[in-house]
PyMOL CGO cylinders between C-alpha atoms (Angstrom):
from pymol import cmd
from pymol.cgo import CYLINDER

trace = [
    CYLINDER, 105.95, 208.09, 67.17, 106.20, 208.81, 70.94, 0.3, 1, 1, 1, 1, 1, 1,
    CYLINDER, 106.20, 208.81, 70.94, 103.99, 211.04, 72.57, 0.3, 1, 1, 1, 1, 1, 1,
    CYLINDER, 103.99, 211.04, 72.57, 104.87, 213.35, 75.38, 0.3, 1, 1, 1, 1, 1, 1,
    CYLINDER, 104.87, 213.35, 75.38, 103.26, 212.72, 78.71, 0.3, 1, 1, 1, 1, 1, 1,
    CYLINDER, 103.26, 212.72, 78.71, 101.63, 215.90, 80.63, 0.3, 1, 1, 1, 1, 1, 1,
    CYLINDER, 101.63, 215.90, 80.63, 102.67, 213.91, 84.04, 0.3, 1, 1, 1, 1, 1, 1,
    CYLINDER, 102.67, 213.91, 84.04, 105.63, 211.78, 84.05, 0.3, 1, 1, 1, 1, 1, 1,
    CYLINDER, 105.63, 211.78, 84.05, 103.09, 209.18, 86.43, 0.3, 1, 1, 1, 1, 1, 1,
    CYLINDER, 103.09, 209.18, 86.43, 101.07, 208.98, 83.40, 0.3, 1, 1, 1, 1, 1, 1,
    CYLINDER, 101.07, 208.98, 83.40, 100.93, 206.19, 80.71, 0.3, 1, 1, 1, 1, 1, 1,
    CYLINDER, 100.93, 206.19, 80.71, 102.30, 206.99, 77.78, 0.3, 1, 1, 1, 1, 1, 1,
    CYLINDER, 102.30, 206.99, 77.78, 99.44, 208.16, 74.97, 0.3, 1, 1, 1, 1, 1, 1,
    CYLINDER, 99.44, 208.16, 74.97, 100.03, 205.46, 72.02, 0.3, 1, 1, 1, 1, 1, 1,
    CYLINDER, 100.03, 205.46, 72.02, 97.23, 205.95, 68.35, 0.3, 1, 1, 1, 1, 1, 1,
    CYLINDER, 97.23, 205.95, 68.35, 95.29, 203.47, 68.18, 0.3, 1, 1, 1, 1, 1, 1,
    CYLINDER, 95.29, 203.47, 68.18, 96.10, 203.04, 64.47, 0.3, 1, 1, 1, 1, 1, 1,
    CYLINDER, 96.10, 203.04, 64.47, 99.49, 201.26, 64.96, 0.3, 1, 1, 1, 1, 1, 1,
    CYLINDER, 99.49, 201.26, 64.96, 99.09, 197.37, 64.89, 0.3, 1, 1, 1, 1, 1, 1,
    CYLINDER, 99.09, 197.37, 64.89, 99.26, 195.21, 67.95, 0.3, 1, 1, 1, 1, 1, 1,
    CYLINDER, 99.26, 195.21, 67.95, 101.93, 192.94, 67.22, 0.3, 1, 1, 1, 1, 1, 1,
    CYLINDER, 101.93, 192.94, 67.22, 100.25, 188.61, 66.65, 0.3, 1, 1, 1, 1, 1, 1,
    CYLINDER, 100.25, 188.61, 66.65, 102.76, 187.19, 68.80, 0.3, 1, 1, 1, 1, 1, 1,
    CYLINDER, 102.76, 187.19, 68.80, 103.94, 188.01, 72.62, 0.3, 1, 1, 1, 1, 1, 1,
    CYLINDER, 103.94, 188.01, 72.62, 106.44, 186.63, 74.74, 0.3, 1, 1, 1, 1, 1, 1,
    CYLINDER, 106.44, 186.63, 74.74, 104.65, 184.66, 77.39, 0.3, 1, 1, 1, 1, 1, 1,
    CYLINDER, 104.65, 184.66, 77.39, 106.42, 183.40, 80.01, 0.3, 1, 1, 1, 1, 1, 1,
    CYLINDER, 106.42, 183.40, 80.01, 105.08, 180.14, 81.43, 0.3, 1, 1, 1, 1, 1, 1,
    CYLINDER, 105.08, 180.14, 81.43, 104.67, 180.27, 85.56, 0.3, 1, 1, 1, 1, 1, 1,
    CYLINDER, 104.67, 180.27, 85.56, 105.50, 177.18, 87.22, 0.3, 1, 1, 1, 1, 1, 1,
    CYLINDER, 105.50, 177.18, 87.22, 102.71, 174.97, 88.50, 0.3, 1, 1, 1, 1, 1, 1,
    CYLINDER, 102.71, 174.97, 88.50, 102.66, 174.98, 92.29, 0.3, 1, 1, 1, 1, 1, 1,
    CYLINDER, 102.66, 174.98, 92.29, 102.87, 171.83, 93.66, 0.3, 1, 1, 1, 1, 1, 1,
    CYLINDER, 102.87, 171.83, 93.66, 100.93, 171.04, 96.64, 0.3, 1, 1, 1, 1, 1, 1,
    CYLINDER, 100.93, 171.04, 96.64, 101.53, 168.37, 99.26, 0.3, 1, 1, 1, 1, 1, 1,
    CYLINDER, 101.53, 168.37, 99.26, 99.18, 167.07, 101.73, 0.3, 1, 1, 1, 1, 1, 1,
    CYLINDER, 99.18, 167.07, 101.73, 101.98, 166.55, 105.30, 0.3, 1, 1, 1, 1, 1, 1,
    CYLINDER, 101.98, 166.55, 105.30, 99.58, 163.59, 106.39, 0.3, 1, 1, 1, 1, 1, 1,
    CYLINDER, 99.58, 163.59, 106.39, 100.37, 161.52, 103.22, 0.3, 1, 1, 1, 1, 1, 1,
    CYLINDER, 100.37, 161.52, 103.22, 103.46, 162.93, 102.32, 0.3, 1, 1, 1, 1, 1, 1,
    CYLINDER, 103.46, 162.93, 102.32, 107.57, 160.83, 103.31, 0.3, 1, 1, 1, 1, 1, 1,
    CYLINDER, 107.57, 160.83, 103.31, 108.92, 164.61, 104.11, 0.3, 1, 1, 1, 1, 1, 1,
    CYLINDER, 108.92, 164.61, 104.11, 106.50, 165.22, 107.14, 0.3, 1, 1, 1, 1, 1, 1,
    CYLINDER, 106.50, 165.22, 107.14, 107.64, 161.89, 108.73, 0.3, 1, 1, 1, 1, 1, 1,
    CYLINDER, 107.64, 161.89, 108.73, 106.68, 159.10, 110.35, 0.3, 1, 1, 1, 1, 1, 1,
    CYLINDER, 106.68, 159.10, 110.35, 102.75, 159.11, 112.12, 0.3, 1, 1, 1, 1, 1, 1,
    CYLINDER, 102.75, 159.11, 112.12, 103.47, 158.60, 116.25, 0.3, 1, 1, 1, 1, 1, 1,
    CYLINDER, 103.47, 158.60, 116.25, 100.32, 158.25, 117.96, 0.3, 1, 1, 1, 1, 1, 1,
    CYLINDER, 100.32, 158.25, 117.96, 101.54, 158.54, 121.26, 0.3, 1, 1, 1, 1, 1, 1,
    CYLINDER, 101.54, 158.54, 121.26, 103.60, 161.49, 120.45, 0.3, 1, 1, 1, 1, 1, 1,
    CYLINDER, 103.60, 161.49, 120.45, 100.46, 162.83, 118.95, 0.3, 1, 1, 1, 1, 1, 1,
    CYLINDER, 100.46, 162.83, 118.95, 98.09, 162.69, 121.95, 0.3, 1, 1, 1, 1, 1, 1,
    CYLINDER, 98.09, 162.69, 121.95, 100.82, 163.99, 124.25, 0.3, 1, 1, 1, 1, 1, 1,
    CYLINDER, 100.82, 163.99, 124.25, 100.72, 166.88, 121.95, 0.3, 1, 1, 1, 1, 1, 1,
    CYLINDER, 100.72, 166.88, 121.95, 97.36, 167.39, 121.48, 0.3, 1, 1, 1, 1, 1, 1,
    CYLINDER, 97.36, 167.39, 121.48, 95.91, 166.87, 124.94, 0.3, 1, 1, 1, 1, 1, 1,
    CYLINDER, 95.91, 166.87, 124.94, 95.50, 169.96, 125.73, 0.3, 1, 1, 1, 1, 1, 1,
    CYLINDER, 95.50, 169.96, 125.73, 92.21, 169.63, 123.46, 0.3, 1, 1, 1, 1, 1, 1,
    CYLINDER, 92.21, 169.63, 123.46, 90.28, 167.43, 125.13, 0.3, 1, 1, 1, 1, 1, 1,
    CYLINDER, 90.28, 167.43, 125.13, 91.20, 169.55, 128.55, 0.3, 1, 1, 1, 1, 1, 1,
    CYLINDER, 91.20, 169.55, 128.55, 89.47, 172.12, 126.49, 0.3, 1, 1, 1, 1, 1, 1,
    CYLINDER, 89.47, 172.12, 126.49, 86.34, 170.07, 125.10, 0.3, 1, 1, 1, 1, 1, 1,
    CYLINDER, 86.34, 170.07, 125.10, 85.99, 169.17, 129.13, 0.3, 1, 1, 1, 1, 1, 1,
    CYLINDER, 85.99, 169.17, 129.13, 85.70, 172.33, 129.98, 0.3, 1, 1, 1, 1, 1, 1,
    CYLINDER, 85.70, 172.33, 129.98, 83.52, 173.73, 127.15, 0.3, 1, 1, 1, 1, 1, 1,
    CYLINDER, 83.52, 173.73, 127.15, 81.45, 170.78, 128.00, 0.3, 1, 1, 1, 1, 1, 1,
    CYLINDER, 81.45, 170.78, 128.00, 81.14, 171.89, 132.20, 0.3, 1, 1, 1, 1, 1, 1,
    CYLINDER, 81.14, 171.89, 132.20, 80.34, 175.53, 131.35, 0.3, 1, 1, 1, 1, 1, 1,
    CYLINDER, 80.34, 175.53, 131.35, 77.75, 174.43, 128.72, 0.3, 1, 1, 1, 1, 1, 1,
    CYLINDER, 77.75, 174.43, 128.72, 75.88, 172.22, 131.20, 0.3, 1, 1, 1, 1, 1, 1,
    CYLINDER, 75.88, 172.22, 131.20, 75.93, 174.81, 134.24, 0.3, 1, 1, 1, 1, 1, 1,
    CYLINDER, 75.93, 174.81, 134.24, 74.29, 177.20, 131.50, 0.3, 1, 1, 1, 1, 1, 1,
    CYLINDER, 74.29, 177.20, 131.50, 71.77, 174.55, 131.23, 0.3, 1, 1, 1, 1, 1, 1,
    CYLINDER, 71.77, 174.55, 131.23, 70.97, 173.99, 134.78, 0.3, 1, 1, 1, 1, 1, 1,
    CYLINDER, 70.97, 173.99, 134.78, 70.49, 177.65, 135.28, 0.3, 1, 1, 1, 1, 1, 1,
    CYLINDER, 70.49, 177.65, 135.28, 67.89, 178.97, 132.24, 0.3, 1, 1, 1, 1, 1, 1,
    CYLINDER, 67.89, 178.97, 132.24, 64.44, 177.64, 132.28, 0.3, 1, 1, 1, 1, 1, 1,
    CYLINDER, 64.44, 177.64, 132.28, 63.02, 176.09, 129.27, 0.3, 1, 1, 1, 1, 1, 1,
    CYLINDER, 63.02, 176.09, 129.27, 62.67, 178.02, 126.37, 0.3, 1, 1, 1, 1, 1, 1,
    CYLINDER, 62.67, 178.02, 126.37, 64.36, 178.61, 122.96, 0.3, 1, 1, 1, 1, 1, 1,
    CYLINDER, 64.36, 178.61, 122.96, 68.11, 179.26, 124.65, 0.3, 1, 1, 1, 1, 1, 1,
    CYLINDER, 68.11, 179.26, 124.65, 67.78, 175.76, 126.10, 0.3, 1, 1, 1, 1, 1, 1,
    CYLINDER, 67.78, 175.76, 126.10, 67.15, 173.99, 123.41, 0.3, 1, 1, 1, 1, 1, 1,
    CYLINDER, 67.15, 173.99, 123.41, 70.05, 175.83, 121.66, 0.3, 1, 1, 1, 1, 1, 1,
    CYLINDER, 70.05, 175.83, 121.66, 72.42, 174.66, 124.26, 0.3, 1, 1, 1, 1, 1, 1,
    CYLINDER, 72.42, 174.66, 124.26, 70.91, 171.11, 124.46, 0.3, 1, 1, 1, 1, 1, 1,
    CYLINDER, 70.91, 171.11, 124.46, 71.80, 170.68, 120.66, 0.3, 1, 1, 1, 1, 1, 1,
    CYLINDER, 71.80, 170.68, 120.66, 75.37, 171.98, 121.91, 0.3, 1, 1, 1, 1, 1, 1,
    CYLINDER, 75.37, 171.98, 121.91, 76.33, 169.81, 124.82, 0.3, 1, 1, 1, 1, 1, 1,
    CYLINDER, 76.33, 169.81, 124.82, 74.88, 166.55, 123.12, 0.3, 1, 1, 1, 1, 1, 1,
    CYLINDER, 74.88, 166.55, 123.12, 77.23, 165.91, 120.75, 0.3, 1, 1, 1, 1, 1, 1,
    CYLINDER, 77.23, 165.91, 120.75, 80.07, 166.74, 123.24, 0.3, 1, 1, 1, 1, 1, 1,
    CYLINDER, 80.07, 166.74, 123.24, 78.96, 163.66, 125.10, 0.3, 1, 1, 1, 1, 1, 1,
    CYLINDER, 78.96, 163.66, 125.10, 78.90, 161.74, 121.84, 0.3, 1, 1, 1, 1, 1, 1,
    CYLINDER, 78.90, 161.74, 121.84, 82.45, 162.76, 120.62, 0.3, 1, 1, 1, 1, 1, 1,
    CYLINDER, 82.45, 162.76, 120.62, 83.40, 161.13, 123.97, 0.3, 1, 1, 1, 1, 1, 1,
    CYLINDER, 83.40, 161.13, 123.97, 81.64, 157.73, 123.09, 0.3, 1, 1, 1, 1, 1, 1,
    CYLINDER, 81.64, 157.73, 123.09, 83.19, 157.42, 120.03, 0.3, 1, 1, 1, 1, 1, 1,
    CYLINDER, 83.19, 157.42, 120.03, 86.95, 157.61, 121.00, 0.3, 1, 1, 1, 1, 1, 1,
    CYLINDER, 86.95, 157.61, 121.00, 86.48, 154.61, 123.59, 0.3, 1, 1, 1, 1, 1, 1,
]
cmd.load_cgo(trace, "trace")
């Protein structure tokens, strides 16, 4: 019962009349198991000094972020883009605070 194809691309034309068959070989897929590094023995031990020598850099970049928001502020009058920018550079002095 096979049917030519026009196009050898094509799917094959199959009659609906012939039975699909009950059962099918399903093949199960492993579960992927994912690990969290923070909480996980493979990712190692926690070093916080090693970690703020590595991650300096951010603050350096907060600092800065923090300077070019406040000469912004210095130079536009009071309307809605200083209020924007208020919202913006007050919680940069908070993050500070709550390191110490």
């Amino acid at each position: 019962m096979s049917f030519r194809r026009e196009n050898k691309n094509r799917p094959r034309q199959q009659s609906s009349k012939v039975p699909v068959p009950v059962f099918r070989d399903v093949f199960q897929v492993k579960k992927r198991h994912h690990r969290d590094p923070r909480f996980d023995d493979l990712s190692g031990r926690y070093n916080a000094k090693m970690f703020e020598e590595n991650y300096e850099f951010i603050k350096d970049i907060k600092e800065r972020e923090k300077k070019e928001l406040e000469k912004e502020l210095e130079h536009v009058g009071e309307n809605e883009k200083t209020k924007k920018k208020k919202t913006n550079v007050s919680p940069a002095k908070d993050g500070k605070s709550r390191k110490e």
